[in-house]
Structures are given as C-alpha cells and as structure tokens.
C-alpha positions in Angstrom: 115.0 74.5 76.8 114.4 77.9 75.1 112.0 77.4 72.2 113.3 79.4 69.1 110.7 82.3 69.0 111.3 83.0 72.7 114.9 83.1 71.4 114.4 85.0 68.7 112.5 87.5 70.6 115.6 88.2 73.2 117.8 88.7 70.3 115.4 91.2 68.5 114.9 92.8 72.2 118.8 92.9 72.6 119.9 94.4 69.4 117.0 97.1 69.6 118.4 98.5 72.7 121.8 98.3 71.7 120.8 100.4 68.6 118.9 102.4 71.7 121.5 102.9 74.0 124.0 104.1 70.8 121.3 106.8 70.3 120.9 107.6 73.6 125.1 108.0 73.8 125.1 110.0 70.9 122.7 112.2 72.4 124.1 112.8 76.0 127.3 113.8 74.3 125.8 116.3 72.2 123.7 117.5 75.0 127.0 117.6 77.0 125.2 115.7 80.0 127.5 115.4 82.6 126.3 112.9 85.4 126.8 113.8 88.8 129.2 111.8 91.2 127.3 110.8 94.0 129.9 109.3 96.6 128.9 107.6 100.3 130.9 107.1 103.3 130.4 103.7 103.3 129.4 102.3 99.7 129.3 98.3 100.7 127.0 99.0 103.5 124.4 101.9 101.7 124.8 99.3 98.8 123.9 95.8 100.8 120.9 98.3 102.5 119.6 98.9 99.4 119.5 95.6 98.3 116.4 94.2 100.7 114.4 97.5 99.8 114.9 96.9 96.0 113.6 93.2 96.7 111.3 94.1 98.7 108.5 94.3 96.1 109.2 90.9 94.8 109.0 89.1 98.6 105.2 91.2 99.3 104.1 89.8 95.9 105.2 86.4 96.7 103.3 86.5 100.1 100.2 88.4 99.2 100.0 85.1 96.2 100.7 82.8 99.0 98.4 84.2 101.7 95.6 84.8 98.7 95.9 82.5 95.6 97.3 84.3 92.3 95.0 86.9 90.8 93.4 86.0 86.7 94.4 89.7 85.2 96.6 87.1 83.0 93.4 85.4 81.9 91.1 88.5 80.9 92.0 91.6 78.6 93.2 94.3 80.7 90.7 97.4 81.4 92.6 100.3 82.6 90.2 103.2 85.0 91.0 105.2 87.7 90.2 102.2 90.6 93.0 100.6 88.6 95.3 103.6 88.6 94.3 104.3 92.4 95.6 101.2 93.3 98.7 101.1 91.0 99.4 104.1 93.5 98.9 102.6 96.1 100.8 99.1 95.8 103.9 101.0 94.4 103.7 103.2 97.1 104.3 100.5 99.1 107.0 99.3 97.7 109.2 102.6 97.8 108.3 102.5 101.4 111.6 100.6 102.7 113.6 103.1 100.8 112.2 106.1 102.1 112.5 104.9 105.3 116.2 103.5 104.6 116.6 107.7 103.3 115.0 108.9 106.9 117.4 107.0 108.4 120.2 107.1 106.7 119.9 111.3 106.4 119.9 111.2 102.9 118.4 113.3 100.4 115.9 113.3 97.0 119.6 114.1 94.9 121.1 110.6 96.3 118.5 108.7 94.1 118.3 110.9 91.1 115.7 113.1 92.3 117.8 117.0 91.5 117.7 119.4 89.4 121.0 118.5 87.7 120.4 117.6 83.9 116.9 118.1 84.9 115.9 120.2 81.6 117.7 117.7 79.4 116.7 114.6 81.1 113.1 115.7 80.0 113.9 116.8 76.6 115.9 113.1 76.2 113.0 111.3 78.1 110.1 112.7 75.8 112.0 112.3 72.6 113.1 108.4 72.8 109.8 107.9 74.5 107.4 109.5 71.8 109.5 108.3 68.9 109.3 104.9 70.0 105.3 105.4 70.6 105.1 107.1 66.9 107.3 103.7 65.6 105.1 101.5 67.5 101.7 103.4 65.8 103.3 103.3 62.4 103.7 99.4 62.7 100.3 98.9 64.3 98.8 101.8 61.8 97.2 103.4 64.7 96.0 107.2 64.0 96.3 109.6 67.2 92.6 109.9 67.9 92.6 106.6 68.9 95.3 107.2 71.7 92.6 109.7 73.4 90.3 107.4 74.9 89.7 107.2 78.5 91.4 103.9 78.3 94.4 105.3 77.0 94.7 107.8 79.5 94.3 105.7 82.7 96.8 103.5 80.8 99.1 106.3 80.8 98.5 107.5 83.9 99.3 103.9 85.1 102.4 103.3 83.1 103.5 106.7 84.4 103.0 105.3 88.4 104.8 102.6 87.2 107.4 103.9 85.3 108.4 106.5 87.7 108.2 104.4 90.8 110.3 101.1 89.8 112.8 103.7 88.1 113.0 105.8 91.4 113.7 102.4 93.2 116.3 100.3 91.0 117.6 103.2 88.6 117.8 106.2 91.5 118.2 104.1 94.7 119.8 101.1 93.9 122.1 101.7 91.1 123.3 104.3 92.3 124.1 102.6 95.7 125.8 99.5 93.7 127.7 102.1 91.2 129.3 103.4 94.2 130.5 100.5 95.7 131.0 97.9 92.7 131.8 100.8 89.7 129.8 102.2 86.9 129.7 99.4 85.0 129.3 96.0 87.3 126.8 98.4 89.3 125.0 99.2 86.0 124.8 95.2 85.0 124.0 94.2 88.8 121.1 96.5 89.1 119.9 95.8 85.1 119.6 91.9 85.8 118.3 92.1 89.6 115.4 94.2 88.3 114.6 92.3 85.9 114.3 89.4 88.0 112.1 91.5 90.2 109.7 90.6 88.0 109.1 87.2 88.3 106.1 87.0 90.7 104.3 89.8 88.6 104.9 87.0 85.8 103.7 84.7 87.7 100.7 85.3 89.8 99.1 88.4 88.0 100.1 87.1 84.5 99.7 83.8 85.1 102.3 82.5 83.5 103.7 78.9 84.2 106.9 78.7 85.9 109.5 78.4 82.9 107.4 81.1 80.8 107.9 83.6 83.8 111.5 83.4 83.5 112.2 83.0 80.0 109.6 86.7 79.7 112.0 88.4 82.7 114.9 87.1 80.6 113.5 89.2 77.7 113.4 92.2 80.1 117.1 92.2 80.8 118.0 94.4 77.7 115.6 97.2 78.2 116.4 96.9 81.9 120.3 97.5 81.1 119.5 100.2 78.3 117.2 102.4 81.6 120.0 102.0 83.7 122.8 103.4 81.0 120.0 106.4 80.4 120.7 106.9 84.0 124.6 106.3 83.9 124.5 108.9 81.2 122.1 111.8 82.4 122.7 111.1 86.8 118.7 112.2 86.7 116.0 109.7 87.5 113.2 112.1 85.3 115.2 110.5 82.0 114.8 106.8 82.4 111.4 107.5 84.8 109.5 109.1 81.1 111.2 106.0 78.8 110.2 103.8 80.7 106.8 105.1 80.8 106.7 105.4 77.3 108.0 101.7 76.6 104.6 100.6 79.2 102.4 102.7 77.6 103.4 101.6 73.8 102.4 97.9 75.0 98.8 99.5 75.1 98.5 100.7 72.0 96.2 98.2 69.7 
C-alpha cells in the first residue's frame, strides 16, 4: 500500500513537470524548434533491437549484485572525486556498449539517436536555461549562496551527473525513443520509453541504494514524471544535447545541501 507522503510526493513530482513540460512547449514554439523525422526501413524490428540494449544496464546490475552482494553507498553519505567520476565513465560506458554495437551493425549514424547538429544551438540555449533555473530555485529553497557550489565536491558531482545525464539520455531519449516513436507513434513511443526507463532503475534502487523491495519501486514510480517530461524535451527539440543538460541539471540539484 502507498503510504501518503510517498503519495504526496508523486503528485508534487507530477504537477511540477507538467507545469515543466508547459514551459518547455511554450518555449520550442517560440524558438520555432522543429524536430527532425527520423524514419527506418523496418521500425518494429530497429524498435524490438533497441529494447535489450536499453535493458541492458538493468540485467548487468542485477548480475554484478548477484555474483557480488549489494554495495552500502545507500548506507554512507555520498563523496563525489575523480575515482568516482572515473568509474561512473566507465560503467556507463558499458552500458551504451550494446547500442553502439547494434549502430555498427545496423549502419546507422550519431543523427539516428539525437546526436546532429539540427536544433543544436537551441537545444543548448533550452538545456542551460530550464537546467540553471531549476538549480537557482533549488538554492533559493535551500538558501545556498554560489561559493558554496565551487567545491571540489561540487565539481566531481557535476562532472558525474553530467556522465550520467548524457549517457542514460543518449540511450533511452536518442536510441530508444526514437526507435519506439517510429514504430508505435510520437506519443505511445514517448510514454513506452518514459516508463521503461524509469523502471530501469530499479536495481540502482536496490543494491546501491539499498532500498527494500517495495521502497525501490514506489522511488522509480516517482521517476516516471521527470522521465516523461526528458522524453517530451526530446519530442520537441529531435536533439539529444536538450534533455542530456536537464537532466544533468536535475542530478546535480539533488547535490546541493
């Protein structure tokens, strides 16, 4: 049963990326972004390809727990340096790996999962603007003054939350979406992709946060707004760079004490 702050929180989490994803609307129009139609021969089979590779991630976590025991970051406060950002690089490297090889094979190019220079200029400009207003909103609520965000701390953190960002964007948001777009439609490709990445994030829940069972999936449950809301930023702009820096932003807020 969902206890009443947990459902509190999904509401709060739900109506602040609605009013999100009206901004962002508002803001592709007047920026006149016009998303590029990216077609495949076959869209089912580039689509149920993608699928494994986007899932990928979750089935390696899943074994590494099983072959090692869960990790205890969950239990300790989390210390960002460059060991940690070294292997953030590494892991998520790892998990883009099926994809690129799915792209070698496949004889696709960088443009087929976001990766062009179309809206490249305003997917930046939109990118940096929801993401450092939502960091200046977060540091007015927390009354955090800007010399405090230029610790080493907060700069591995950043650099982290930018590995991050960037990679899981590049997989569900350039790779996937687009794949499921093409095959299901703009908008059950768009919902598909929000909730299966979302759900993508239940061994991270479980075995580096720690968290039991039900609280795992109640906490992914949380994610499926702000999951739907980076996939509409790509639906709008057709540019991975858009939803890669929001998304790095949203990390990097969660930092900030």
């Amino acid at each position: 049963m969902i206890s009443g702050s947990v459902l509190s929180n999904i509401i709060q989490q739900t109506f602040f990326n609605l009013v999100l994803g009206g901004v962002i609307y508002v803001l592709t129009r007047a920026m006149r972004c016009q998303p590029p139609k990216i077609t495949f021969s076959r869209p089912r089979l580039e689509a149920l390809l993608a699928l494994p590779a986007a899932w990928y991630p979750f089935i390696l976590l899943f074994a590494i727990a099983i072959l090692q025991g869960p990790t205890t970051v969950g239990s300790t406060p989390r210390e960002y340096s460059l060991p940690m950002v070294i292997s953030q690089l590494f892991a998520h490297s790892n998990f883009l790996l099926p994809m690129f090889v799915l792209l070698l094979l496949r004889r696709q190019d960088f443009a087929s999962i976001g990766w062009s220079r179309h809206n490249l200029g305003r997917s930046v400009l939109l990118g940096v603007a929801l993401g450092g207003g939502m960091t200046a909103a977060q540091m007015v609520m927390r009354a955090v003054g800007i010399t405090s965000l230029l610790d080493r701390q907060h700069f591995y953190a950043f650099l982290s939350c930018a590995i991050v960002g960037f990679g899981e964007e590049t997989l569900y948001r350039g790779y996937l979406q687009t794949r499921m777009i093409a095959w299901l439609g703009d908008w059950p490709g768009w919902l598909t992709t929000g909730v299966l990445m979302a759900l993508v994030h239940i061994p991270s829940r479980l075995f580096i946060l720690g968290l039991s069972p039900l609280a795992a999936v109640l906490n992914v449950l949380s994610l499926i707004p702000v999951s739907l809301l980076l996939g509409y930023l790509m639906l709008r702009t057709g540019n991975v760079v858009a939803p890669g820096i929001l998304h790095l932003f949203a990390d990097w807020v969660g930092t900030i004490k």
